[in-house]
N, C-alpha and C positions, 0 to 999 in steps of 0.2 A: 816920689823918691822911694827906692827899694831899700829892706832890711839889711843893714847889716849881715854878712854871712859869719856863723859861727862855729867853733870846734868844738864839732861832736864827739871826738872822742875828749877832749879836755872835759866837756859838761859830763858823759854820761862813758867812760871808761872799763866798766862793768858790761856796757851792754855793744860797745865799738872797738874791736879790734883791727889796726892797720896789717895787710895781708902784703901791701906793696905798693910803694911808691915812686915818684920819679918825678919832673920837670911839670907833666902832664896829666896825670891821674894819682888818682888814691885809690884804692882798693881794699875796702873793709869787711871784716865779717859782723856781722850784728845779728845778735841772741837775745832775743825782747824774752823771758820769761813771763808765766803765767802771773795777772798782778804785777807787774812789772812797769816804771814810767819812766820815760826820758823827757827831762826840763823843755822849756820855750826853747825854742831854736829856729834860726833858717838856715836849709843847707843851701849848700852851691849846687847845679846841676848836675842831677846824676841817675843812674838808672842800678834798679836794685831787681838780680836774680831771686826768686824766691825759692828755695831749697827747703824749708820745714812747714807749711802752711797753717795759717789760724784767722783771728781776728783783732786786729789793730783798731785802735779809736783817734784818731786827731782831732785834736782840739785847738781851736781858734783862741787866741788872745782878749776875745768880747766872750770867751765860757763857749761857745757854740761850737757843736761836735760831730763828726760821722766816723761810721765805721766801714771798717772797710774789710772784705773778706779776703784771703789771699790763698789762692790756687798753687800748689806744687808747679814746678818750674815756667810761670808767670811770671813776666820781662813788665814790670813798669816804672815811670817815671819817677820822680822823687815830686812828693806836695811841694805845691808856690806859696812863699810866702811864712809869715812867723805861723810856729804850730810847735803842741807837745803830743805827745804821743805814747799811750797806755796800752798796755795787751789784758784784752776782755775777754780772751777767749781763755779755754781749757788747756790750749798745748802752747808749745813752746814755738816762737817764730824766729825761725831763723833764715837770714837775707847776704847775696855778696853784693854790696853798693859798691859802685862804680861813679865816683867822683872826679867829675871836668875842672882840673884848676883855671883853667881858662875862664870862667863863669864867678871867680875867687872875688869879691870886690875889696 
C-alpha cells in the first residue's frame, strides 16, 4: 500500500509557493534556503525544473539519508515515497515543481 499523498504547501508554506493551478496540475515555486527543512511528506508525481542549484538531503522515515546535488536547469523527477528534506548546501535551491493531480490518491 502507498503513502498517503500530502500538502506541501499546507506542511511547509514558507518554502511552497502555488504559481498555477487547474483540474490538472499544480505548479509551484520552492525555495529550500540554506539550513532549511521541510517535514515528512509524500508528493504526488511531479517533475521539478531546477532554477537556483545546491545540495538537498532526503531523508527516509527509518533516519536514512542521501544527498542529492542539483545542476542549474536540470529536469528531475520528484523522490518515491515518504521522505523530509533539508538543504546542506551553501546556497539557496530554488525549483518550479510540476505536480500531476492525476497521481493525487
Amino acid at each position: 500500500m502507498s503513502d498517503p499523498i500530502d500538502d506541501i504547501v499546507k506542511i511547509s508554506p514558507d518554502v511552497h509557493e502555488v504559481l498555477f493551478e487547474n483540474d490538472v496540475i499544480r505548479v509551484l515555486e520552492v525555495t529550500v534556503k540554506p539550513g532549511a527543512k521541510v517535514a515528512m511528506h509524500t508528493n504526488p508525481e511531479n517533475v521539478n525544473y531546477i532554477v537556483k542549484p545546491g545540495t538537498l538531503r532526503l531523508i527516509d522515515p527509518d533516519g536514512s539519508a542521501v544527498d542529492i546535488v542539483l545542476a542549474e536547469r536540470q529536469v528531475i523527477p520528484a523522490p518515491v515515497g515518504r521522505h523530509a528534506v533539508e538543504n546542506v548546501g551553501a546556497t539557496e535551491v530554488r525549483t518550479i515543481c510540476i505536480e500531476l493531480k492525476s497521481s493525487r490518491r
